[in-house]
N, C-alpha and C positions, 0 to 999 in steps of 0.2 A: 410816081408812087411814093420816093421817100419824101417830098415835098408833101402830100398828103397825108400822109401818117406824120410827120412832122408835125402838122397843122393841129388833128387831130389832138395828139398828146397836150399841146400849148392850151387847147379851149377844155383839156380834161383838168389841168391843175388845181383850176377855183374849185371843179366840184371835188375833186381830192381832199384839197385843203380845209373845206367846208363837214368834208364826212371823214369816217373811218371805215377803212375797210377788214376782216379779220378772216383768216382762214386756218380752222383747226382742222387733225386729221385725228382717227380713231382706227385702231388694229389691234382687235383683240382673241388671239386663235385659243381655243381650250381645248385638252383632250380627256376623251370621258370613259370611266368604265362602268360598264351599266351591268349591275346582275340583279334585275330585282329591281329596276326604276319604275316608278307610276304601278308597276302589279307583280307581286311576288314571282320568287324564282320557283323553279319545279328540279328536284333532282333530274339531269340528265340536258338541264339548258346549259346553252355554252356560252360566258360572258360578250357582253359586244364590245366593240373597241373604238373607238373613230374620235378624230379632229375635226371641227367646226370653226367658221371664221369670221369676225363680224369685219369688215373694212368700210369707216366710215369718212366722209370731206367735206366738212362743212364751210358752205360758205356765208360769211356775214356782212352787212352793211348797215349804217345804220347814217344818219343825218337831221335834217330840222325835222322832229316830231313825228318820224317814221325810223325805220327796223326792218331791215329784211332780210330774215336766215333762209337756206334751202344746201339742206343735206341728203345727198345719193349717199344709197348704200348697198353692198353687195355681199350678202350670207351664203355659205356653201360647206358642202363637209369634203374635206380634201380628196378629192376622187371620184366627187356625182356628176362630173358632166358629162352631159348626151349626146356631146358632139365628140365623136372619136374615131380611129379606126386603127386596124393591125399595129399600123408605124405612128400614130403618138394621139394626143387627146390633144382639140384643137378649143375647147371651149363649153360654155351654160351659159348663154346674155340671158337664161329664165330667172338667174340668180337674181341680177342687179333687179334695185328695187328704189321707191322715194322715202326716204324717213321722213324727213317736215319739207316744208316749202310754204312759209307762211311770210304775211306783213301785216306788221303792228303800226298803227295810228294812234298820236296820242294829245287830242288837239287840247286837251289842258294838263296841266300838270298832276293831277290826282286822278285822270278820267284815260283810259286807251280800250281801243279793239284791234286782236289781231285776229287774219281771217286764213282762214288754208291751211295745211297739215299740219299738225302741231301736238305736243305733250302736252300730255292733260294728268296731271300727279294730285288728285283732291283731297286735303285733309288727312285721313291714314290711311289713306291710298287700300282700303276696304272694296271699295266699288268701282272706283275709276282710277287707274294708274298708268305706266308704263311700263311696268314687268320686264325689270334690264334684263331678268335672268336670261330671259330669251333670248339667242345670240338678234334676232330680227325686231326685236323689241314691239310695242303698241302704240301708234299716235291714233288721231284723229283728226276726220274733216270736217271743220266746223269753222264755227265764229265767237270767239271768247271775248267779252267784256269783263273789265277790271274797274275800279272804284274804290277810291279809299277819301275816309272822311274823320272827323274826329270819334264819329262813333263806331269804328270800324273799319273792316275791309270788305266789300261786298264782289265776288265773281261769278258772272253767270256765261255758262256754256250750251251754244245750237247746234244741232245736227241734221242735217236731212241727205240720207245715203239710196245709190241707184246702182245697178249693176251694170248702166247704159244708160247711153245720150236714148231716151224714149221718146216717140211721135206721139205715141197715145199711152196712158194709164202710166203709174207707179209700181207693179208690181218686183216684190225683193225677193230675194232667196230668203226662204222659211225660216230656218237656224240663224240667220244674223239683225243683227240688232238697226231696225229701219233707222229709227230716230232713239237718242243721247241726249236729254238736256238736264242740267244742272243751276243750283240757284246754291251758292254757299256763300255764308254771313259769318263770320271773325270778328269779334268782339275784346276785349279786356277791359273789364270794370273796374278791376285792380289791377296791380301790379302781379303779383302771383297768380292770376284767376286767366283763361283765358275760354273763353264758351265759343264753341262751334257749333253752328246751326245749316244744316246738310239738307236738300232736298235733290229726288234725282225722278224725273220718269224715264224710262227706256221701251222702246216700243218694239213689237215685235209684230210681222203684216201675217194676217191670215193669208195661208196659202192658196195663192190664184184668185188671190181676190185683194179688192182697196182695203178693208177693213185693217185697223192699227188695234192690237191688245196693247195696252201700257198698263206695266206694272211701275206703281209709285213709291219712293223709298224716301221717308220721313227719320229725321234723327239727327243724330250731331256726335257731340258731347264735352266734356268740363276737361280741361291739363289745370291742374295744382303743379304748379313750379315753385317747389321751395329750396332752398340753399342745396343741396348734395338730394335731393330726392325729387321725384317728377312721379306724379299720379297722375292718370288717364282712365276713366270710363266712356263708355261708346255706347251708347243704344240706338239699335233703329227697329222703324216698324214697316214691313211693304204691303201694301194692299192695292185693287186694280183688276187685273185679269193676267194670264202666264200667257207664253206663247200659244199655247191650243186653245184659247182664251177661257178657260176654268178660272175662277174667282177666287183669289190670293188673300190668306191671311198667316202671314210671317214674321218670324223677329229675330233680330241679331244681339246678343249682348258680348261684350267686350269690355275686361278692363285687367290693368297692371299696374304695377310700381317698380320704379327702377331707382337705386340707391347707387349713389357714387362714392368709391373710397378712394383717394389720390386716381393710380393708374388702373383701378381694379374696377367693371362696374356688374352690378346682379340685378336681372329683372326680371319679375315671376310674374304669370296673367295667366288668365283664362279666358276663352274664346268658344262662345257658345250659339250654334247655330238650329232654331228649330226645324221638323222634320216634320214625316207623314206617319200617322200613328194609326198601322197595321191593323190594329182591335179597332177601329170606329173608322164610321164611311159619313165625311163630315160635306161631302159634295163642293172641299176648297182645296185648292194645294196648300200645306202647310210648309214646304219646303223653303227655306230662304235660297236668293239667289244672290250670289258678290258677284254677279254681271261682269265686270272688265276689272275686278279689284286683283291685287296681288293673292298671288297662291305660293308663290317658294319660299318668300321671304317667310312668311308666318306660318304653313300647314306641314312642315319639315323639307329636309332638301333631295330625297327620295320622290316627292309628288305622289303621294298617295292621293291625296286629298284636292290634286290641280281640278275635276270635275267631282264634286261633293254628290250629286245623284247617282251616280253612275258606284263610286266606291263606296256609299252607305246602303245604297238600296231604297235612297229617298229619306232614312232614317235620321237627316239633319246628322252633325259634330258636335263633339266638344274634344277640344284641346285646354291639357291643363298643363303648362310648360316655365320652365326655368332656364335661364342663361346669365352666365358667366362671360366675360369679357375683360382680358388684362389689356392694356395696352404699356408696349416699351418706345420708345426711341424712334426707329423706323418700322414699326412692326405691330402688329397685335394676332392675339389666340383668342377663338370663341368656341365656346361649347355650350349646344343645346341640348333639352332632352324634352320630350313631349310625350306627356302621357293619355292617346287617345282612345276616345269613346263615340258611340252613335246619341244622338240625343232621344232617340224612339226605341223600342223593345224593337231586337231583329225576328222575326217568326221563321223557322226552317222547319219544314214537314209539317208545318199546324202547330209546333211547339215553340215558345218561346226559346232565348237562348242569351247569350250574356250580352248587354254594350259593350264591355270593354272587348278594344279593338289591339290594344298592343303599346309597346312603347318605342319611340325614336330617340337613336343620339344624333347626332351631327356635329361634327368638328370643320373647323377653319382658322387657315393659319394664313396673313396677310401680310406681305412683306413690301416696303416700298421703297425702290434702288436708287430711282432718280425722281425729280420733281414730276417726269412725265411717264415716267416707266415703272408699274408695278405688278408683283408677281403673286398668285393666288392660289391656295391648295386645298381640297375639301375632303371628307370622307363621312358617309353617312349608313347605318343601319336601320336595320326594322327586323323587331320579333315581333312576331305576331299570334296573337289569338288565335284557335278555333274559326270564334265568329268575323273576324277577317278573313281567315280563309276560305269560310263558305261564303263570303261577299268575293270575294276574286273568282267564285266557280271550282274554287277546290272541295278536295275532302277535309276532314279535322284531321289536322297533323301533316297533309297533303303538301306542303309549300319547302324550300330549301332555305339555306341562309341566303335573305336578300341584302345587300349591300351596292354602294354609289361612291362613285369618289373619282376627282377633277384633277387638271391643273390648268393653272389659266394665266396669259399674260395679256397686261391689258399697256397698251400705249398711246396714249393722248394728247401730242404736242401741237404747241400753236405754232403752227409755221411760217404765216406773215401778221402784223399789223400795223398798220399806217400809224395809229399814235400809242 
């Protein structure tokens, strides 16, 4: 036996020597007070409290013109498992779960595909991200091509999703998104200029039946990079059919500037998304959809806004928001504040009633101890409207002080590497 694992090791050296191997780990537990997260408080709620835990192990490999990561990961809030009894808790294997498990091909130097679960972060990560907020995060299963050439960088991404090995038909669960494909084009004509050109369909399958609705999202947009300032606009436009297959006509606009002073930086934007307009029966949804795009990072850190139909009333957003960011030494402070609106007139009892929705701050403070070990704290409000509160199902005046606030450590070391 040690004469064979002997053996073994000796014929494993060349492929060693030849590759690298890497293995990171990730441990990041947060504990949250929620009074007022995602939907106002009501006088008489009782705040909630709990710890949540991401624990992640990556493993990497990589050699001649291939790449292969595949990271487990196991999400849990300290105290949900279902295997227990009297005398102790023995366990949740529902927890563990696969975050990526993918390989990358990359038979020329400018040209690779990598196929199997994987991060998908596109552009401003508007419509396809991976949403860290979430202790369990978002990948996907596809096959992504990469490309870069002198006139660019071209990435297109494929999806075709099944809820089972099938004999016969495709059919998906209703609410989730069958097929994800993307085509983005990165450009720089200048030095300062750089154009993004976005196209995405996402299909969603009529229920109990083959039939795919694809809704298409057209857009992009210009970064101006100049010395101490960065300007960003974003337009898109979706057309197609929505999940219930009704004919879409939607649009996003988006744009900011962000000014840098030494360690101090201020960035103000607006964020506008159109809606279904109450007074006219136009036979389309007008509602925009940001499909898989980020929601905490940008609609406040409360989540009001993490489902835009559901908290406007179909009334589309606008966010019109300003942040502050110092940074020092090992450390920085951020403070946002967002001042939100519906983009459609809200109607209650047959009356009109005001868009504006309220204002948000958000504070965070970012501290980092060691190259791998960093410690995080957050605290966010919402005063609200009226007409927010008769979107959550209240009365006017109906809702309490809602407020959010974290602490989080995040731990990320690399624990081996061959070279």
């Amino acid at each position: 036996m040690k004469r064979n694992l002997l053996l073994l090791l000796i014929l494993a050296i060349p492929v060693i020597a030849d590759a690298q191997f890497r293995l990171d780990a990730e441990l990041r537990p947060r504990a949250e007070m929620r009074d007022g997260y995602k939907t106002l408080s009501e006088p008489g709620k009782v705040p909630a409290w709990f710890i949540s835990q991401r624990t992640r192990l990556a493993f990497g490999w990589s050699g001649d013109k291939t790449e292969l990561r595949i990271t487990p990961q196991d999400v849990r809030v300290w105290g949900d498992e279902t295997s227990f009894t009297s005398t102790g808790v023995t366990g949740d294997p529902a927890s563990l779960d696969l975050y990526e498990a993918w390989l990358k091909y990359s038979p020329l130097k400018n040209l690779s595909f990598k196929i199997g679960r994987q991060e998908w972060d596109i552009y401003d990560t508007r419509l396809i991200s991976i949403r860290n907020w979430n202790q369990t995060g978002i990948t996907y299963d596809g096959l992504l091509a990469e490309w870069t050439s002198k006139f660019g960088a071209l990435t297109a991404g494929l999806s075709w999703n099944n809820d089972k090995e099938n004999s016969f038909g495709n059919i998906y669960t209703k609410d989730k998104i069958k097929t994800l494909d993307f085509l983005y084009w990165k450009m720089s004509p200048v030095k300062i200029l750089v154009i993004n050109l976005l196209y995405v369909a996402a299909g969603f399958q009529k229920e109990n039946a083959e039939a795919i609705y694809l809704r298409h999202t057209v857009g992009g947009g210009l970064d101006l990079n100049l010395k101490n300032t960065i300007v960003r606009v974003t337009p898109y436009y979706q057309f197609g059919q929505n999940k219930s297959g009704v004919a879409v006509s939607a649009w996003f606009l988006s744009a900011r500037i962000e000014q840098k002073f030494s360690q101090l930086k201020i960035m103000a934007g607006v964020d506008l998304l159109s809606g279904q307009d109450a007074s006219k029966t136009t036979g389309k949804d007008h509602l925009f959809d940001i499909l898989y795009g980020n929601r905490h990072s940008v609609f406040g850190f409360n989540d009001y806004f993490s489902n835009v139909p559901l908290s406007t009333g179909n009334r589309g957003l606008g966010d019109a928001y300003l942040k502050l960011e110092k940074a020092f030494k090992q450390s920085a402070v951020q403070i946002w504040y967002h001042f939100f609106t519906t983009n459609q007139t809200v109607i209650n009892d047959q009356i009109p009633i005001n868009k504006f929705l309220g204002h948000e701050v958000d504070l965070v403070y970012k501290q980092k101890l060691t190259p791998a070990l960093s410690f995080e704290a957050g605290y966010g409000f919402m005063l609200p409207t009226a007409t927010m509160e008769i979107l959550n199902g209240l009365s006017a005046g109906g809702s309490d002080f809602s407020h959010f606030g974290y602490l989080m450590i995040i731990f990320k070391p690399q624990l081996f590497s061959t070279k």
